[in-house]
C-alpha positions in Angstrom: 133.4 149.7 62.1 130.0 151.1 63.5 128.1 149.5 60.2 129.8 146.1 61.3 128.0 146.2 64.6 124.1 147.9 63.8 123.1 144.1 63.5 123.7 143.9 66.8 122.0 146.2 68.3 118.3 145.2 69.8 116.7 148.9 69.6 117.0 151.0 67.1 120.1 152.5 65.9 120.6 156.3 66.7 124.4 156.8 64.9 124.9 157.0 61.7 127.8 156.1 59.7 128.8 159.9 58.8 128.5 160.8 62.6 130.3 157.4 63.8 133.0 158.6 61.3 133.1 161.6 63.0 133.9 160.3 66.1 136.8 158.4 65.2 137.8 161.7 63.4 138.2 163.8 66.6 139.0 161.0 69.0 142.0 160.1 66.5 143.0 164.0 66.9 143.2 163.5 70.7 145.0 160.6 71.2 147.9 158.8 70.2 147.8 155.5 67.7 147.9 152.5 69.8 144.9 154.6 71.9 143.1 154.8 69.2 143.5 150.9 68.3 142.9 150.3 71.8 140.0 152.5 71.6 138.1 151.0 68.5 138.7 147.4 70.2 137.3 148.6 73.7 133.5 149.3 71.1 133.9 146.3 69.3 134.2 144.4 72.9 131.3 146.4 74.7 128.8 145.8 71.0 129.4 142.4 71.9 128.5 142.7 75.5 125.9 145.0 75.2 124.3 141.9 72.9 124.6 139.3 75.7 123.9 141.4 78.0 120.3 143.1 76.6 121.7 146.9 77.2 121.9 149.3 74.0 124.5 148.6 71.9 125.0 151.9 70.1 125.5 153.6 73.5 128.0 151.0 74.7 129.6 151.1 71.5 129.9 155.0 71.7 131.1 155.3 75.1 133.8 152.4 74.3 135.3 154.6 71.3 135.5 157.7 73.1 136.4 156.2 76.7 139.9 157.8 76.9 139.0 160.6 74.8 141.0 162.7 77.8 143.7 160.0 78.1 146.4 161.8 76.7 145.8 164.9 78.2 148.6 166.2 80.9 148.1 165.9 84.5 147.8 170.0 84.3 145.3 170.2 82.4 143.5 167.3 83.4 143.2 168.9 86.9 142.8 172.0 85.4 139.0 171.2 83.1 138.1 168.7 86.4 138.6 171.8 89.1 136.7 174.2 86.4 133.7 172.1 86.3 133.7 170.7 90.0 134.6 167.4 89.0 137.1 166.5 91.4 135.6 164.6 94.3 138.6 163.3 96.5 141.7 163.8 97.2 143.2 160.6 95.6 142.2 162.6 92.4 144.9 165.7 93.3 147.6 163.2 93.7 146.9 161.3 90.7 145.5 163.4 88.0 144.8 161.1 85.2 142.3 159.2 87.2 140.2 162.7 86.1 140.5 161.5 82.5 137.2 160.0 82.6 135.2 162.6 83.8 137.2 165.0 81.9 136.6 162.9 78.8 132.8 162.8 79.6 132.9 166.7 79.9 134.5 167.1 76.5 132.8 165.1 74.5 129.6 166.7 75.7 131.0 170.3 75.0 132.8 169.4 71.8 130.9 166.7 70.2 127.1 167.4 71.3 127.1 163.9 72.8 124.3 164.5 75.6 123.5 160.5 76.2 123.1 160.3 80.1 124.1 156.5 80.0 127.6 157.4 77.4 128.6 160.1 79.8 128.6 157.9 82.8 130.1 155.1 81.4 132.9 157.4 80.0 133.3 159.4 83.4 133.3 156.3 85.2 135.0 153.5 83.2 138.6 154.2 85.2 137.0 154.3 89.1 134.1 152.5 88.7 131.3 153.7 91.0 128.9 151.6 93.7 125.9 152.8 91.6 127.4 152.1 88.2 124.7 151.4 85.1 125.0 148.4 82.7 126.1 150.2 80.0 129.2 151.9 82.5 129.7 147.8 83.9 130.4 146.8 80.0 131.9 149.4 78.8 134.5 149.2 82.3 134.8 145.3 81.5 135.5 146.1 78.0 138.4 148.1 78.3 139.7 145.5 80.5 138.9 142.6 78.3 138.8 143.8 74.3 141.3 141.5 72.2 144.4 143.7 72.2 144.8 143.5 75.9 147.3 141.2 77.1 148.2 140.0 80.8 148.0 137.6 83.1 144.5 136.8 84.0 142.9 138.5 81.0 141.4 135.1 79.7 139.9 134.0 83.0 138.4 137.9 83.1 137.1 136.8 79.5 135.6 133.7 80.3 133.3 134.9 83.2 132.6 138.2 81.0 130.2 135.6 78.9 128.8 134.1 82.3 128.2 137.1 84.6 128.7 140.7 84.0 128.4 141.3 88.0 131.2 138.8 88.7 133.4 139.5 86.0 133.1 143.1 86.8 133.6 142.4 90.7 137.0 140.0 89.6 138.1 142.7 87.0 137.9 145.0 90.6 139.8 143.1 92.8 142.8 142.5 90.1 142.9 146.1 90.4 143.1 147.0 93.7 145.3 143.6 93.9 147.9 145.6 91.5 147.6 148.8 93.2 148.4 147.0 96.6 151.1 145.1 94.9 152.8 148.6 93.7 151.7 150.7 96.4 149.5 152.9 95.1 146.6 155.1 96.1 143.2 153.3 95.6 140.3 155.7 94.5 137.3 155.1 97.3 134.8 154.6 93.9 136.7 151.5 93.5 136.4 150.4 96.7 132.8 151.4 96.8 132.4 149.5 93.9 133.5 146.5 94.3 132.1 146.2 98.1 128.9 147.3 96.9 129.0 144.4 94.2 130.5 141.9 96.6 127.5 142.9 98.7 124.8 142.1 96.1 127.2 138.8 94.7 125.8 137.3 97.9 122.1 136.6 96.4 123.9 134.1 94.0 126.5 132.4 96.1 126.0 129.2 94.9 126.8 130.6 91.2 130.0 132.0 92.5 130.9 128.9 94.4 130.9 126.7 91.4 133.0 129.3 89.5 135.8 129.3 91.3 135.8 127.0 93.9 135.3 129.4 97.0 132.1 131.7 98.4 131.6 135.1 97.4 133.3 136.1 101.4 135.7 134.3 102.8 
């Protein structure tokens, strides 16, 4: 799959085929099939992205393959690797441990796969929460794993549609389907999301008028 994408990428390309290979080798020891699938989809998606969107397409690509390489790790151990290496920044995280499979994931593949890429590591760590301060690469590869072709649910076209418009806005509605859902069932809502998607909402405001003809309503209100 990596040699599919290298004509996409605008800078030069840093991953080989024999270490791409690699990758998919230990990230299809760590998680289950349809992960995997899911997985592979999520870099195809965020190559793509990474293309509109002018950001580096062998990074994106690379934190989209190994995004849930924690995934399928139990809640024990999960909370285990994040209290070992200070990771855990809330409360929300205690209570719900797999929401530490990101930055769990971005520990591991550090320690076990020499991947040191500042922009990979966030992306990975953050692709679940999101963050207010999130990079482009972490915004794509978050959109992607919410948007790559084997995802289906209501709304996922729409989510689709404004990924080729706006990454900002489709990031932002991506956000609010989320804490929609987690409203709708009850659940705990991570304050990075909220963070997020206030601090997006915030800048969404410059381009109102954008966001207006979209869908028909301001950014607030």
């Amino acid at each position: 799959m990596k040699k599919e994408y290298e004509e996409l990428n605008t800078t030069k390309v840093n991953i080989t085929p024999e270490q791409w290979n690699r990758y998919e080798e230990a990230l299809r020891k760590r998680v289950r099939s349809g992960r995997f699938e899911h997985s592979k989809s999520v870099a195809e998606e965020a190559a793509v992205l990474a293309k509109k969107y002018g950001a580096n397409v062998d990074a994106a690509m690379l934190a989209g393959l190994l995004h849930d390489y924690a995934r399928d790790l139990p809640d024990s151990e999960l909370l285990s690797i994040a209290e070992e290496n200070n990771l855990v920044s809330c409360w929300v995280e205690e209570k719900i441990p797999l929401l530490l499979h990101g930055p769990v994931g971005a520990v591991l593949i550090k320690e076990e796969l020499g991947i040191n890429d500042e922009e990979v590591l966030e992306a990975v760590s953050r692709h679940t929460t999101g963050a207010p301060d999130m990079g482009k690469i972490a915004k794509i590869v978050y959109l992607a794993d919410s948007i790559e072709p084997l995802r289906k649910y209501k709304g996922v076209e729409n989510f689709r549609r404004l990924s080729r418009i706006n990454l900002n806005i489709a990031v932002f509605e991506v956000m609010n389907s989320s804490i929609q859902y987690c409203i709708s069932k009850n659940s705990l809502i991570h304050p990075f999301t909220l963070e997020a998607r206030n601090k997006l909402l915030y800048e969404l405001e410059s381009i109102n008028l954008d966001f207006k003809e979209l869908f028909g309503r301001d950014v607030i209100g």
